[in-house]
N, C-alpha and C positions, 0 to 999 in steps of 0.2 A: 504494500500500500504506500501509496506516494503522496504527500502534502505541499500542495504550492505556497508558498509568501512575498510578501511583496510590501517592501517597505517602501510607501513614496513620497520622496520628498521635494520640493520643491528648488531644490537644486541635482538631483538624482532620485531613480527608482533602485534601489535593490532587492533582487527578484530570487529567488532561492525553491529549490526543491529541497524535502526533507522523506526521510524513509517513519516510518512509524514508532521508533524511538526517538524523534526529531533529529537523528542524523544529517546532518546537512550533503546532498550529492553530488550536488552542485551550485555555485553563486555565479553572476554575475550584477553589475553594474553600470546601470543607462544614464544618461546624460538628458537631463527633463530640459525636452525642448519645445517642441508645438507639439499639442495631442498625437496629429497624427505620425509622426515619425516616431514620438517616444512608444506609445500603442504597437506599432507594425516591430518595435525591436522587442518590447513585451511577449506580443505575441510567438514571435519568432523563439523564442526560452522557450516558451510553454509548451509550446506547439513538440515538441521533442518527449515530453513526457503522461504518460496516462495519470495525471493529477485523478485523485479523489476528492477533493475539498481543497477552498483556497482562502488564506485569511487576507485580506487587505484593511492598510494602515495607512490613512491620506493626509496630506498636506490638507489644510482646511480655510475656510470652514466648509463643512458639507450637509448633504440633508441625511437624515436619521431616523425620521418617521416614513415607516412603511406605507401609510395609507397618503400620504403627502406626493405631489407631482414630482417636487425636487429629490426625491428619495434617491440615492447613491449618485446624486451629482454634488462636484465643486460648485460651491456656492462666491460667494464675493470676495474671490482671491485676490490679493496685488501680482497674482504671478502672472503674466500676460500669456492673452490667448485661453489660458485655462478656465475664466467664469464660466459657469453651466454646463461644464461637461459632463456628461452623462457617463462617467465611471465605471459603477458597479453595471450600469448596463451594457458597457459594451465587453465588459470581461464576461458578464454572465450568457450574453448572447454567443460568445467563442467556447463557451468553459461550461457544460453541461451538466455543473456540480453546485455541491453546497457552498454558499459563500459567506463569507464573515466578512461583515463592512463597522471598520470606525475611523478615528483621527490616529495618525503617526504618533500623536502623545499618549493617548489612550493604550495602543498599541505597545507600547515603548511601556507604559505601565505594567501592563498583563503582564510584558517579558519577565519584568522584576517582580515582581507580586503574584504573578500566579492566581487571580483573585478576578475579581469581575469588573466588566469598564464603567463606567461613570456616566452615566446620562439623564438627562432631565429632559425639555419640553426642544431641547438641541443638547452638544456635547460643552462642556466648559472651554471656553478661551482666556484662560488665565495670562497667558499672556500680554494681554491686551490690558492688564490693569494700569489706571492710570498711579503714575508714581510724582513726587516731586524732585521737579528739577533741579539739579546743584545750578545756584548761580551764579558760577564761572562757564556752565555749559551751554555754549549757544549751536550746539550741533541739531539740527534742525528735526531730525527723526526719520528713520528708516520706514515705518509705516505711511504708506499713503493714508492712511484713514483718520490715524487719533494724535499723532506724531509724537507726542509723550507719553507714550505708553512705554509699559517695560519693554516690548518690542523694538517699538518704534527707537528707544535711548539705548537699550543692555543688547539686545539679537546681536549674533556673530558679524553678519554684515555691517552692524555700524563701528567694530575696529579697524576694518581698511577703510570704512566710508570715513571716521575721522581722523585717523593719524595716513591711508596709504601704506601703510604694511598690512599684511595677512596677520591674523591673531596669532599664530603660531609659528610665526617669526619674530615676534612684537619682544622686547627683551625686557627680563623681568622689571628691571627698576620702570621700565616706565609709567605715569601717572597713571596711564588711562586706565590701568587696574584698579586703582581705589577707586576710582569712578564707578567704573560696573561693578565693583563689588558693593559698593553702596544703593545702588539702583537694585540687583539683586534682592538681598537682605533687607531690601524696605516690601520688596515683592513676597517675600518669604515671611516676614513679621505680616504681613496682613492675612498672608494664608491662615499662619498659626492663629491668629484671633478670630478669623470666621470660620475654621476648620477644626481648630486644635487636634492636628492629627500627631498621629505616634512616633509619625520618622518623615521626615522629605530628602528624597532622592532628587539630585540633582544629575541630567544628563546632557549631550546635546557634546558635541565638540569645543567651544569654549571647555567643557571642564573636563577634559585631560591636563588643563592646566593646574598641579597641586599646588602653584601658591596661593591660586585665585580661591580654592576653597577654603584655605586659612582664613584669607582676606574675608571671604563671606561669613565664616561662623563668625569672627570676631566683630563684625561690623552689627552684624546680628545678634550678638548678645549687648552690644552696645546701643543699639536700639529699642531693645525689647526695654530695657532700664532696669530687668526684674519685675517687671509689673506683670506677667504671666510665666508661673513653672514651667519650664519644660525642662527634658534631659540636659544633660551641657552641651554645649552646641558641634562637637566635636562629633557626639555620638548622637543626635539628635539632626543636624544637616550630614550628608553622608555622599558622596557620587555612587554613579550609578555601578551597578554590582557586572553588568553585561557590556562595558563598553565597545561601544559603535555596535553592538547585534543585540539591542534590548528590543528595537523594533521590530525588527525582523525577528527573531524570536519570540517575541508576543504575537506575531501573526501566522506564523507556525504554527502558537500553540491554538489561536483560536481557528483556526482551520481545522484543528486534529479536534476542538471541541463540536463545531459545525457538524464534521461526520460523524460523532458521535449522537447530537440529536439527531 
């Protein structure tokens, strides 16, 4: 038995078979360009293997209610070309099996947690919470939509968009790290108060960088002031336990759960 996934992000899709101990068979990686080219190199993966169930993990926002028109389309993405495409239905029109449809973070979740995804009346864009700005930062915001959102100030893209170097060139002493780690850590102190959950896993490329997770506990307990217990922030913020394959194995796994109902 064979398990398709498909992590897609809006810089790449990563696209994986798995054998039914979630063995991985094989991986490749597509270069998210206009639907239809990124779609025809998708398909061309798949198309090689007798999948039973396939989980997919999307870039977002998308739709999530079954009985809804927009159901397994991107919804009002900044990515261009990609608003309203119809997704889960042109996979499921190719792919004559069960499908698991959520968001890339949702997904990215499951991988680590093992536990069930999160949805309400739509899926959470935490991301998008509004933060305050430091005012020394006049960097305008990587979101087209809210421009001070954690997104739009803290996302990967706004380290080359403000300094020109790729993050993971960027050398440690430079500033721009207390910055996002305080943009962060204001994103995370809001969670903890309307959430107060147990642990937060931190993932995403930005953090393979371990100073920057320093930088976030400590800015974060510096924030918080003591005014809510939580663990100590060491053990309490944490990265992610599957890096760069939490998504993609969260979509694994919720594909092997698909063929199971």
């Amino acid at each position: 038995m064979l398990y398709g996934g498909i992590e897609a992000g809006g810089t790449k899709f990563v696209c994986a078979v798995a054998d039914e101990k979630l063995q991985i068979k094989e991986k490749i990686s597509i270069a998210t360009t206009d639907p239809q080219t990124t779609f025809k190199q998708v398909f061309a993966f798949f198309d090689r293997y007798p999948i039973e169930a396939l989980g997919i993990g999307s870039f977002g926002p998308i739709g999530i209610q079954p009985d809804q028109e927009n159901y397994g389309h991107i919804l009002a993405t900044p990515k261009e070309g990609w608003a309203d495409v119809d997704f889960l239905g042109q996979m499921k029109q190719r792919y004559k099996v069960p499908t698991a449809w959520t968001t890339d973070v949702n997904a990215a979740a499951f991988g680590e947690i093992n536990n069930e995804v999160f949805e309400g009346i739509s899926h959470p864009e935490m991301g998008h919470l509004y933060i305050k700005r430091a005012a020394e930062d006049t960097y305008q915001g990587t979101c087209p939509y809210h421009k001070d959102c954690l997104e739009g100030l803290a996302a990967g893209p706004s380290l080359e968009a403000r300094t020109g170097i790729k993050g993971e060139e960027l050398p440690l002493d430079h500033p721009i790290w207390d910055l996002q780690a305080n943009y962060l850590a204001q994103a995370l102190m809001s969670y903890t108060l309307i959430l107060a959950p147990e642990m937060i896993v931190l993932g995403g490329g930005v953090m393979n960088q371990d100073h920057l997770l320093k930088k976030i506990q400590q800015q974060f307990s510096e924030l918080m002031a003591g005014y809510m217990e939580t663990p100590k922030a060491e053990d309490y913020i944490v990265r992610w336990g599957l890096p760069n394959e939490s998504g993609l194995i969260g979509a694994l796994l919720l594909a092997q759960r698909e063929r199971e109902y």
